[in-house]
C-alpha positions in Angstrom: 137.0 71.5 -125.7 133.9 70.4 -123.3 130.4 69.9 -124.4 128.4 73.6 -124.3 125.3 73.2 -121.4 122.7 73.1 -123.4 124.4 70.7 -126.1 121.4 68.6 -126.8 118.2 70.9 -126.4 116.7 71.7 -128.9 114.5 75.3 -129.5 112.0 76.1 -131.8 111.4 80.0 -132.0 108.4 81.9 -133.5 109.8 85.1 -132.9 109.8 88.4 -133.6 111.1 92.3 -133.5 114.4 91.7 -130.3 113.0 90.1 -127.2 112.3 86.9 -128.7 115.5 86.6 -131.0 117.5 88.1 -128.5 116.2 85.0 -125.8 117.3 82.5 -128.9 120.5 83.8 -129.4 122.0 83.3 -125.7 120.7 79.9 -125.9 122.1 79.3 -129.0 125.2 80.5 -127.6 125.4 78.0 -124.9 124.9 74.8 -127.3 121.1 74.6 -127.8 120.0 73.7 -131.8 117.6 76.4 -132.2 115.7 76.4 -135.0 113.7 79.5 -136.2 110.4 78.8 -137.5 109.5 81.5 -140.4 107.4 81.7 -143.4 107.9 83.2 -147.0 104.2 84.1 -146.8 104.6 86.4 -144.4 106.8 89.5 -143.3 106.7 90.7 -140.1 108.3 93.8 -140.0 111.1 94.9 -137.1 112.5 91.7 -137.4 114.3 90.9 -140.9 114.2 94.6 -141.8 111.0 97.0 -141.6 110.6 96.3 -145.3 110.3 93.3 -147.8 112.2 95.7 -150.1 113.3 98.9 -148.6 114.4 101.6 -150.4 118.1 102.4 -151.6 119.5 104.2 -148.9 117.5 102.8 -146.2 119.6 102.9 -142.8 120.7 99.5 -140.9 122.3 97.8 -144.2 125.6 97.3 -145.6 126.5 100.3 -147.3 123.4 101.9 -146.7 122.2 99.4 -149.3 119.6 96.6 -148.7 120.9 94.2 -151.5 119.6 91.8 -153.6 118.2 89.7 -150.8 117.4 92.5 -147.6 115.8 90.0 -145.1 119.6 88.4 -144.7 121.3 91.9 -144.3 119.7 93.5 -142.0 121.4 95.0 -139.2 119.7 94.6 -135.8 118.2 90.7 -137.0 121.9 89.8 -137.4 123.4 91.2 -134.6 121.6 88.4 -133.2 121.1 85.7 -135.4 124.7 84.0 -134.8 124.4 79.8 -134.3 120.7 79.6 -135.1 118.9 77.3 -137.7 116.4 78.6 -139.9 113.6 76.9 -141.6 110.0 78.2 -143.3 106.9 76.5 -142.9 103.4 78.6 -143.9 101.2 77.5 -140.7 98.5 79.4 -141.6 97.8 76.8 -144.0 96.6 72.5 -142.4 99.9 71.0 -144.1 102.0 73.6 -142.5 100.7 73.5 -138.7 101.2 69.1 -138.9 104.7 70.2 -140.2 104.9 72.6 -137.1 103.0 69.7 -134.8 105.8 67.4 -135.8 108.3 69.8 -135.2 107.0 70.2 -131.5 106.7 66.5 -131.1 110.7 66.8 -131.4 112.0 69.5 -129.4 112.6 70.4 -125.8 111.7 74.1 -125.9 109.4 76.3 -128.1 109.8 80.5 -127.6 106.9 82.7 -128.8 106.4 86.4 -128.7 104.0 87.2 -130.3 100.6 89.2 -129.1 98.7 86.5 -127.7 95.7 86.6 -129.7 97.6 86.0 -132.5 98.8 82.7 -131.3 94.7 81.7 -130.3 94.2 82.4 -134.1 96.4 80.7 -135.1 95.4 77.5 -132.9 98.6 77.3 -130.7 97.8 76.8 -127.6 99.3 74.8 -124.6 96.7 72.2 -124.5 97.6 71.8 -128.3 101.5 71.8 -127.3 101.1 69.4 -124.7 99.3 67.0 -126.6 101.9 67.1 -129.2 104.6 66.6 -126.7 103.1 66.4 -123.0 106.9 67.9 -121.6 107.3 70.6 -123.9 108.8 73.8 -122.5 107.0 76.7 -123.7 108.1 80.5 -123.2 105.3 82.8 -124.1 106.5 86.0 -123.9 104.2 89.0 -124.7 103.9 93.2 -124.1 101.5 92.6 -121.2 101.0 88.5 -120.5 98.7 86.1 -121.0 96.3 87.1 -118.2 94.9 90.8 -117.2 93.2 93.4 -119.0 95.7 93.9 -121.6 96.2 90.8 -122.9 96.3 91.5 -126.3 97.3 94.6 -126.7 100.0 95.7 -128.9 103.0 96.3 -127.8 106.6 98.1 -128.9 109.5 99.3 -126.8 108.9 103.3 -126.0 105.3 101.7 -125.2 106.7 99.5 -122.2 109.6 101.9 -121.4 106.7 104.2 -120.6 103.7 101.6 -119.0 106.6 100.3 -116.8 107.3 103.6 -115.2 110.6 104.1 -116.7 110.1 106.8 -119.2 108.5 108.6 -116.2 112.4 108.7 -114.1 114.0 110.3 -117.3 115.3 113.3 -118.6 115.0 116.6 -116.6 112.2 118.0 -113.9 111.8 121.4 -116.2 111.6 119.0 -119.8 108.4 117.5 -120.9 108.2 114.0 -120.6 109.4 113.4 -124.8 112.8 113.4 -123.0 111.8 110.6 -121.1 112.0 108.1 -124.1 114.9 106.8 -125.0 116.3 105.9 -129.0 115.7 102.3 -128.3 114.5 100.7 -125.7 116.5 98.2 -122.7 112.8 96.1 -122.1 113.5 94.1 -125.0 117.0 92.6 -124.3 116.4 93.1 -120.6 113.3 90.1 -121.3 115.5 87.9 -123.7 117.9 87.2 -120.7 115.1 86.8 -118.3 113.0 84.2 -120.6 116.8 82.6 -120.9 116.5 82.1 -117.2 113.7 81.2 -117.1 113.8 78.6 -120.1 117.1 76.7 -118.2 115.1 76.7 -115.2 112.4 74.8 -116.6 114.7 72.6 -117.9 116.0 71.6 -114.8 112.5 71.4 -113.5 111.8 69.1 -116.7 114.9 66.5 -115.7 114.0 66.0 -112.2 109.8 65.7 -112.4 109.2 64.6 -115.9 107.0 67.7 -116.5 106.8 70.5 -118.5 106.1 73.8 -118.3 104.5 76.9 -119.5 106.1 80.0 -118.7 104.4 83.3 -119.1 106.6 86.5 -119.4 105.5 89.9 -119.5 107.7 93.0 -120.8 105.6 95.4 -119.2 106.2 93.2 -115.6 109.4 92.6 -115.8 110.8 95.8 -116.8 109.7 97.2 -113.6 112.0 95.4 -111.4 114.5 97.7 -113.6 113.9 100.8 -111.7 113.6 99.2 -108.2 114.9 102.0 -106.5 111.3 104.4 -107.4 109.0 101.9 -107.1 110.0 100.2 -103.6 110.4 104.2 -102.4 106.8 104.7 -103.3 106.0 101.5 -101.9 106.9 102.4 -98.6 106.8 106.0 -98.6 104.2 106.7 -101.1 106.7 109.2 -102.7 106.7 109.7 -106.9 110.6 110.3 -107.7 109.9 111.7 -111.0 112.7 112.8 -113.0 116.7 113.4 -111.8 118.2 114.3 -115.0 121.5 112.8 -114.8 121.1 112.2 -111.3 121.3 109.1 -108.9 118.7 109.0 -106.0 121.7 107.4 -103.6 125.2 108.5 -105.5 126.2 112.4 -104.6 127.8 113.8 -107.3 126.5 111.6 -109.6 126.1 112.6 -113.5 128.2 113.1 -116.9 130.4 115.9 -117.1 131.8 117.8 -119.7 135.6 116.9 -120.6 138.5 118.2 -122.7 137.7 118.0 -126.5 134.9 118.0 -128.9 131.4 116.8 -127.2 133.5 114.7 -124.4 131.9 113.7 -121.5 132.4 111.5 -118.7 130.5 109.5 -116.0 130.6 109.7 -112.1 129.4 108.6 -109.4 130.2 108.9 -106.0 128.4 106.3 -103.8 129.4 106.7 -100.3 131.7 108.9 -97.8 135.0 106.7 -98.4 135.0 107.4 -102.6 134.4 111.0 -101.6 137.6 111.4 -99.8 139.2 109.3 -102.8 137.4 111.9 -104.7 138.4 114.7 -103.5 142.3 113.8 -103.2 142.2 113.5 -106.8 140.1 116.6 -107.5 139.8 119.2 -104.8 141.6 118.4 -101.4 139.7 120.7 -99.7 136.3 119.9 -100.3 136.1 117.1 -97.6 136.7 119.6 -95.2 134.1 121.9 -96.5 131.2 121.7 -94.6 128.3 122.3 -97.3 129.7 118.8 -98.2 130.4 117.1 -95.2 128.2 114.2 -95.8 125.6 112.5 -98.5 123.1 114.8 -96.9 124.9 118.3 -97.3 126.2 117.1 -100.6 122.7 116.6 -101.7 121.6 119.9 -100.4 124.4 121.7 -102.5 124.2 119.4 -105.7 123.9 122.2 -107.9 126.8 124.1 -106.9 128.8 120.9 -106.2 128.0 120.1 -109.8 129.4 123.1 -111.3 132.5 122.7 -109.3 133.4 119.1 -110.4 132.5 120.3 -114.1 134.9 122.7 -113.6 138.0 120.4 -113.1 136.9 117.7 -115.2 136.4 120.3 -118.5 140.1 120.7 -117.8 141.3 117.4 -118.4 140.4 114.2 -120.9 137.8 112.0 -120.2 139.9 108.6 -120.1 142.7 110.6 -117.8 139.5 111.7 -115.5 138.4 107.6 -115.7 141.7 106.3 -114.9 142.5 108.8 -112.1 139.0 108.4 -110.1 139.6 104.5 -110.7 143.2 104.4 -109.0 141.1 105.9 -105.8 138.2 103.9 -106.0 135.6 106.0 -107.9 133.2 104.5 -110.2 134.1 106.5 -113.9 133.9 105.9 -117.3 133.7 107.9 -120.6 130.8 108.5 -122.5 131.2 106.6 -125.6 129.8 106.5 -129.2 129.6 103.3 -131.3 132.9 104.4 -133.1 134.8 104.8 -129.4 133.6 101.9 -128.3 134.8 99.7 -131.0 138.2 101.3 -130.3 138.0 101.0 -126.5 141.0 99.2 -125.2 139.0 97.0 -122.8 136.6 96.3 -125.7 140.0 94.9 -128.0 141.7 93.4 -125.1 139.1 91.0 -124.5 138.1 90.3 -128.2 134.7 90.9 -127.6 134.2 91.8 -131.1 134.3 89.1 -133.4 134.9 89.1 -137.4 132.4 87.0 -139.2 131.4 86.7 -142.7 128.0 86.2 -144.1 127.3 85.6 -147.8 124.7 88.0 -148.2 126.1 90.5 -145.7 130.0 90.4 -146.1 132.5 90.2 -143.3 131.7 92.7 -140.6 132.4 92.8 -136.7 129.4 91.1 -134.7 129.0 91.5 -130.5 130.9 88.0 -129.0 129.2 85.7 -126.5 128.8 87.5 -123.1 129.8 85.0 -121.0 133.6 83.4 -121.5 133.8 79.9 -120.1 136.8 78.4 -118.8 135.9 74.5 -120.0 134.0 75.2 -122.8 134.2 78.6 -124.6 131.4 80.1 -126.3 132.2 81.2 -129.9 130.3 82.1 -133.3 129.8 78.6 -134.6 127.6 79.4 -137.5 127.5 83.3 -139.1 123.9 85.1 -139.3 121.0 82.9 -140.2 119.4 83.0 -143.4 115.6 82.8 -144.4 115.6 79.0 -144.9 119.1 78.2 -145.1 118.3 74.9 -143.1 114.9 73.6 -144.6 116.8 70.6 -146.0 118.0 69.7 -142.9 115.2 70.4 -140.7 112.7 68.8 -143.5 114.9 65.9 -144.1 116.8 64.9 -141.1 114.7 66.1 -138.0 111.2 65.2 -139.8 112.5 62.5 -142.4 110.8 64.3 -145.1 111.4 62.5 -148.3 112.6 64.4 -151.5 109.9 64.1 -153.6 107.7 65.6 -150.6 110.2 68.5 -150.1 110.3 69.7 -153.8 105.9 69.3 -152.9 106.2 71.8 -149.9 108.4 74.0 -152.0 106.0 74.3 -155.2 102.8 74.7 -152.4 104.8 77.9 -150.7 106.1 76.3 -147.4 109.4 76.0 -148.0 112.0 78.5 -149.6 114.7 81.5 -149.5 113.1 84.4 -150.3 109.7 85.9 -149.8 107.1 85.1 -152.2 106.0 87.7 -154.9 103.6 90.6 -153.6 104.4 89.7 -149.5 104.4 92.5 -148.0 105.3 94.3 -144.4 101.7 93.5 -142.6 
């Protein structure tokens, strides 16, 4: 097996809620040591759970149940906590930001996201990093940027979804724009790819001039050029889509359809003149030579009758019969699935994307697989979920040379532990 690319760089993330864990874990992925730098003085909720110590019954635990130790079980942390590190330092305190200094003074990359003011209180800076280590690599991802305005405003995902001019494209011109906003937000995943980018870019900027680099990433910015079809229409038009429902602004028919079965639905589009004559051999011969839908023009014109008639073929038959048969002729297709279907999907099982781990907090469970399969040097689950502190001897002893009798020191003062400390609380 071949060395991973990043096999070598090493990450220190301060992160919190998705974007920022989600960034570690693709690194991670490809070979980087990232270590996660957390405190048992503090809770930050969204990101090991919403509560120190949720209730019994509280949804995204095993069971329903949050166990004996919640902050290791917790659903959405985990799903992306695979080949990390973890360690707990209190930098609030002198002792713990030289313990965090040092830290930097080792590493090749450090990942932030929180608001930025919280970062100025809490004296990280980039003057501070560079001095520490003058080629540092230093992703400061925030809701808004460092710059502007909005600075340091808060920030959550409906909150960008909306600011970025998504929420404003969704649902349906006679709906109120509350259908607009989704159950949970693409901004935050979309941003932990892009700061991944960004991050091996830097590297590579690193090995050939010697410097480092601060990179500043903004949800709200970058979640933007996720709608470009709107925004560049306005640009040069100065025409405000609004909402389409299911709708494409370039594929005619384009939406989910009601299928055979119990709430099934499936997905079409149809992108261009050739897949409607693909289309319509499968469905309706006759249509191509009907002339309200000629052409993406007329087809437009007449989407709402055209709509009903494809509904009423595709309510006849199952959704993964109407998939495969649009497929064989070059239609884009796919069924609607729930979490359940998908787990089941044969595409999902044929590729093994779904991997069984086990976690001794959490059990053995099946946890998303690296996206990316490489040929020389395969990307797998190397180490289950991380656990609060599971590496502080490690990253106190080996990377910082910590002697014992220091360590049990940092773990009577509060840096240093497994579980919160007494009376921590969400803040």
């Amino acid at each position: 097996m071949g060395k991973l690319p990043l096999e070598g760089v090493r990450v220190l993330g301060m992160t919190v809620i998705l974007a920022g864990p989600y960034s570690e874990m693709f690194l991670a992925d490809y070979g980087a040591e990232v270590i996660r730098v957390e405190s048992i003085q503090h809770f930050a909720p969204g990101t090991r759970g919403q509560y120190v110590w949720p209730p019994k019954g509280a949804p995204g635990y095993p069971n329903d149940d949050p166990g004996e130790r919640p902050w290791n079980r917790h659903a959405t942390f985990n799903s992306m906590a695979r080949n990390k590190l973890a360690m707990t330092v209190d930098i609030t305190k002198p002792e713990g930001m030289e313990i965090f200094k040092r830290l930097v003074r080792v590493s090749d990359v450090f990942i932030s996201n929180y608001v930025p003011d919280v970062l100025d209180r809490l004296g990280i800076t980039h003057e501070m990093l560079k001095a520490e280590k003058p080629d540092i690599i230093w992703a400061k991802i925030s809701g808004y940027g460092d710059t502007g305005p909005y600075r340091d405003y808060r920030a959550q995902a409906n909150g960008i979804d909306a600011i970025a001019g998504q929420a404003s494209t969704r649902g349906y011109r006679d709906m109120d724009p509350s259908s607009g906003l989704p159950g949970a937000s693409a901004a935050d995943p979309a941003m932990g790819i892009a700061a991944v980018f960004a991050i091996v870019s830097a590297l590579n900027y690193r090995d050939r001039t010697g410097k480092g680099q601060l990179i500043d990433m903004a949800l709200s910015e970058q979640f933007i050029t996720y709608n470009p079809q709107p925004f560049m229409d306005y640009a040069m038009n100065g025409r405000v889509q609004g909402t389409l429902g299911n709708r494409d602004p370039i594929a005619v028919p384009s939406g989910n359809f009601r299928c055979q079965g119990n709430d099934n639905w499936v997905s079409i589009s149809v992108y261009n003149d050739e897949q409607w004559e693909g289309f319509c051999k499968v469905v309706a011969e006759e249509w191509v030579r009907d002339p309200l839908f000629k052409d993406a023009l007329s087809r437009r014109k007449h989407e709402d009758e055209l709509e009903k008639l494809v509904e009423s073929w595709t309510k006849r038959h199952d959704y993964y019969e109407v998939m495969h048969r649009l497929q064989k002729v070059g239609v884009p297709a796919g069924p609607l699935l729930d979490e359940a279907a998908v787990f089941q999907d044969p595409q999902v099982k044929a590729r093994e994307y779904l991997v069984e781990e086990y976690q001794e907090d959490t059990g053995t469970y099946l946890y998303p697989g690296a996206i990316a399969k490489l040929r020389n040097a395969p990307l797998t689950i190397r180490r289950p979920p991380v656990r609060l502190g599971e590496d502080n001897e490690y990253v106190y002893k080996e990377v910082l040379g910590i002697s014992e009798p220091e360590y049990q020191r940092l773990t009577e003062t509060g840096h240093i532990g497994t579980a919160y400390a007494p009376g921590v609380r969400a803040r």
